[in-house]
N, C-alpha and C positions, 0 to 999 in steps of 0.2 A: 655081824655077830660071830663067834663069841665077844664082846667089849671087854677086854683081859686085862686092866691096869699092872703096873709092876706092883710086886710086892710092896715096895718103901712108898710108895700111892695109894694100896686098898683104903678105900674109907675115907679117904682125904675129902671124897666132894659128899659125904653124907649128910651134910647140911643144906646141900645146895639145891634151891628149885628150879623147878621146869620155866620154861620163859614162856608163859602161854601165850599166846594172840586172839584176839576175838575167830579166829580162824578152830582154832583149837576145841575139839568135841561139836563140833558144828559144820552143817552140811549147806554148802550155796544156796543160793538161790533154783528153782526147777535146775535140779541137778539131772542128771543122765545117769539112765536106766540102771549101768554097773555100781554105779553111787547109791543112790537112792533108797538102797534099802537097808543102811547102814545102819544100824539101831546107836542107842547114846553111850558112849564107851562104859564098861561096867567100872566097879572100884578096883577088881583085880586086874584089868587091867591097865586101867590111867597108876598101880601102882608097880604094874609090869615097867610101861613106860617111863615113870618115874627113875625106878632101881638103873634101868641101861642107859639112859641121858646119865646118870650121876657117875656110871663106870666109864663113858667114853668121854668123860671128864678129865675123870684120871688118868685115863691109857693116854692123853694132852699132856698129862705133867712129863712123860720120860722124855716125849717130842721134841717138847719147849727142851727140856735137859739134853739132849744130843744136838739141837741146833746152838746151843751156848757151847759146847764143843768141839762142835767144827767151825764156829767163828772162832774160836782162840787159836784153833790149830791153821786158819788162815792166816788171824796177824801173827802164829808164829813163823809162819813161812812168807811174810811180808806179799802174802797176794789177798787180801782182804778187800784192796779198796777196786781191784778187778775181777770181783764176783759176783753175780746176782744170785739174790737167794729169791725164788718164787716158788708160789705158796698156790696148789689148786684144788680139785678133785675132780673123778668124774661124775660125779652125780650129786646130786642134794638130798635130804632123807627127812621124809615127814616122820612126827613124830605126834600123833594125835591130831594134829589137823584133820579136818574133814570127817572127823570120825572114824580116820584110821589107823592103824595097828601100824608100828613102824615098817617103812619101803621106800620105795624109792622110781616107781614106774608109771606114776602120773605126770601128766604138763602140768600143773603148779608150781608155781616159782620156788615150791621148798624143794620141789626136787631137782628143778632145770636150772635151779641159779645156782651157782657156784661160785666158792671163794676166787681170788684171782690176786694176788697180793704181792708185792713184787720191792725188794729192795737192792740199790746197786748205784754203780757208776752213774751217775747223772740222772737218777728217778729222786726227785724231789720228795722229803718226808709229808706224811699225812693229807698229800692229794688226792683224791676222787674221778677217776677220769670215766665219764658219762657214755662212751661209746659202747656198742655192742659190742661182744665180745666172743668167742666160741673156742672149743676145743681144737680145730681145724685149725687155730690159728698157730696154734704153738709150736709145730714143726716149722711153719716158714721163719718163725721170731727169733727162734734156738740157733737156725742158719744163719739168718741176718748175723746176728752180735756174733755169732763164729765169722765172720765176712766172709762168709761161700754163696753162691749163686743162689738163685731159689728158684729150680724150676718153672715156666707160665705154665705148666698143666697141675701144680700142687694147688689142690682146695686152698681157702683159707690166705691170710696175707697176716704181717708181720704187724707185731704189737712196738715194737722197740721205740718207734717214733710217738708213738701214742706217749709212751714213759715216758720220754726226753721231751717230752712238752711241745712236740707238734698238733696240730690241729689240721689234718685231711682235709680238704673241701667235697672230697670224694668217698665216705664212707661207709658202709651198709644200713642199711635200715630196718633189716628185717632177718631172723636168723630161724633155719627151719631143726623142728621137734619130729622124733620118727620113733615108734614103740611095735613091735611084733606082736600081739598076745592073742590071748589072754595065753602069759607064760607058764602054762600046766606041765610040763616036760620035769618028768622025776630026774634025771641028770642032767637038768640046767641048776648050777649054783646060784643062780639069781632066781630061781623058780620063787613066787608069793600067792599066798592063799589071798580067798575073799575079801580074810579082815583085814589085809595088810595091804590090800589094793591090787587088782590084776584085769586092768581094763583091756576091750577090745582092743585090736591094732587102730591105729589113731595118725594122720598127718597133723601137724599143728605150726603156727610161725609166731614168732613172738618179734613185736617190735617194743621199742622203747614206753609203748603206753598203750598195749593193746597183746593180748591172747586171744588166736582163735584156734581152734581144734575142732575137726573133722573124723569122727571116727568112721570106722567100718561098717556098722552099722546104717549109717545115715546118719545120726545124733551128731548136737554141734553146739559147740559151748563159744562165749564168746565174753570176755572181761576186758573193759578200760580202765585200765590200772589207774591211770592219771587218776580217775574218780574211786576207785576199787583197788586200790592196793594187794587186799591180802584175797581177794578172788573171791569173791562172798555172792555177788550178783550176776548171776548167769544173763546174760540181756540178746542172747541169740536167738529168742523167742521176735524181739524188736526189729530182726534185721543184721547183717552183715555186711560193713564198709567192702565195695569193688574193689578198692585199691587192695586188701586182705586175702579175696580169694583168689585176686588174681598173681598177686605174690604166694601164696601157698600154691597153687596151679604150677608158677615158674619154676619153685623154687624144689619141689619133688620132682620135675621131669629135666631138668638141667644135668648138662654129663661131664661138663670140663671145665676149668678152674675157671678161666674166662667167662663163660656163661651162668656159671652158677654166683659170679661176684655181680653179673649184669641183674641178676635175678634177685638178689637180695636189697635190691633197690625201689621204694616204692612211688609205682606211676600210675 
C-alpha cells in the first residue's frame, strides 16, 4: 500500500470482485493461539478489502502497458526472440482469508506461493511445471542463461532446465518457510498489526502436499494439501509425518549450498 493506479486506470476495475475461496472470512480448523481469536470480518472492512483488490487491479493495467513496450522496443532492436521475460514476487498477500486484514507474514499458500511465470527462448507456451520452486533459486537461473559459472556454495539451483523441458531425477522435495515476529517494530516497513496477521516467529517446510509449521511457542499446525487445498483443517492435533520434522530439523540447521540441497530431500 498505497495501491496507486495511473490516472488513465482510476475506476477501471470498479466493477470488479474479490475472488473469494471458502478460505475467505473463515478461520481453520483448531487454529493457533495468534489466529483464533479473530472475530468475523466486519462490513467495513471486507469493503476496505474490496476498494484495494480493485486499486491493485488497476495499478496491473500500466504494467501490462510498459511490458507491451518493452516487447516492441525488443522487436524493434531485433533481440526479442533472445529475451526472457519473468514474472515473480517476493511474497504472497492475503486478502480476507482466515479472517485477515490484508498482509502477508503467514505460512499459507496465499502468502508463500508466489507467481513464477516465465517466457522466452525455448520455454514452451501454457506449460505448468509441478516442481518446487524458491526465491534462492533465481540467482543461480539468471547466471545459468548468462553462461557464467554458478558458484557450489550459492543456495538454491537453477530453474532454466526445468523451462526447457527437462525433468531432474534429483530434485527437492521440500522447501523451508522462516518469519521473525511477532513484527511490532515502528521502523520496520513491513511492520502489521493483529488484524492484518502478526504471528510468532515460526520454522515451517512446505512440500508438494504437505505444511507444517512449528512456531515459537510450541504450537503447530499441520495441512495436507493433497486433501486440503486452501488450509482449512489443522490435523496437527492427529500427529506429524517423521519424514516432516525431520526435513524442517535438516532443513533450518543446514549452512552450505550442498547441505541444504541434501536437506531438502525427503528421507
Amino acid at each position: 500500500a498505497p495501491f496507486t493506479p495511473a490516472p488513465r486506470y482510476a475506476n477501471a476495475a470498479a466493477n470488479v470482485p474479490y475472488p473469494k475461496t471458502p478460505a475467505y472470512d473463515r478461520l481453520p480448523s483448531d487454529p493457533t493461539s495468534w489466529l483464533n481469536s479473530h472475530a468475523p470480518l466486519s462490513v467495513a472492512e471486507q469493503t476496505s478489502i474490496l476498494k484495494d483488490y480493485r486499486k491493485r487491479v488497476e495499478a496491473d493495467l500500466a504494467v501490462d502497458d510498459m511490458i507491451g513496450h518493452l516487447e516492441a522496443q525488443l522487436k524493434a532492436k531485433g533481440v526479442a526472440k533472445n529475451t526472457y521475460f519473468i514474472f515473480s514476487s517476493d511474497n504472497g498477500f492475503h486478502m480476507g482469508e482466515y479472517r485477515l486484514m490484508p498482509g502477508k507474514q503467514t505460512a499459507f499458500d496465499t502468502d508463500i506461493h508466489v507467481p513464477l511465470i516465465v517466457s522466452g527462448p525455448g520455454v514452451p507456451a501454457g506449460r505448468v511445471i509441478s516442481q518446487l520452486a524458491s526465491n534462492i533459486d533465481l540467482n543461480p537461473t539468471f547466471e545459468t542463461l548468462a553462461r557464467l559459472r554458478v558458484p557450489a556454495r550459492v543456495d538454491g539451483h537453477s530453474l532454466a532446465g526445468l523451462w526447457h523441458g527437462q525433468r531432474p531425477a534429483d530434485w527437492r522435495q521440500a522447501i523451508l518457510i522462516e518469519h521473525h515476529g511477532p513484527d511490532d517494530n515502528p521502523a520496520d516497513p513491513d511492520r502489521q498489526n493483529r488484524l492484518s496477521g502478526d504471528p510468532p516467529s515460526y520454522e515451517a517446510v512446505r512440500t508438494a502436499n504437505a505444511l507444517y509449521v512449528r512456531y515459537s511457542n510450541g504450537e503447530q499446525e499441520y495441512y495436507d494439501i493433497a486433501r486440503d487445498p486452501l488450509e482449512l483443517d489443522n490435523i496437527a492435533g492427529s500427529g506429524i509425518p517423521a519424514s516432516l520434522k525431520k526435513a524442517l530439523r535438516a532443513l533450518e540447521n543446514c549452512h552450505t549450498g550442498a547441505s541444504c540441497w541434501a536437506a531438502a530431500h525427503l528421507r
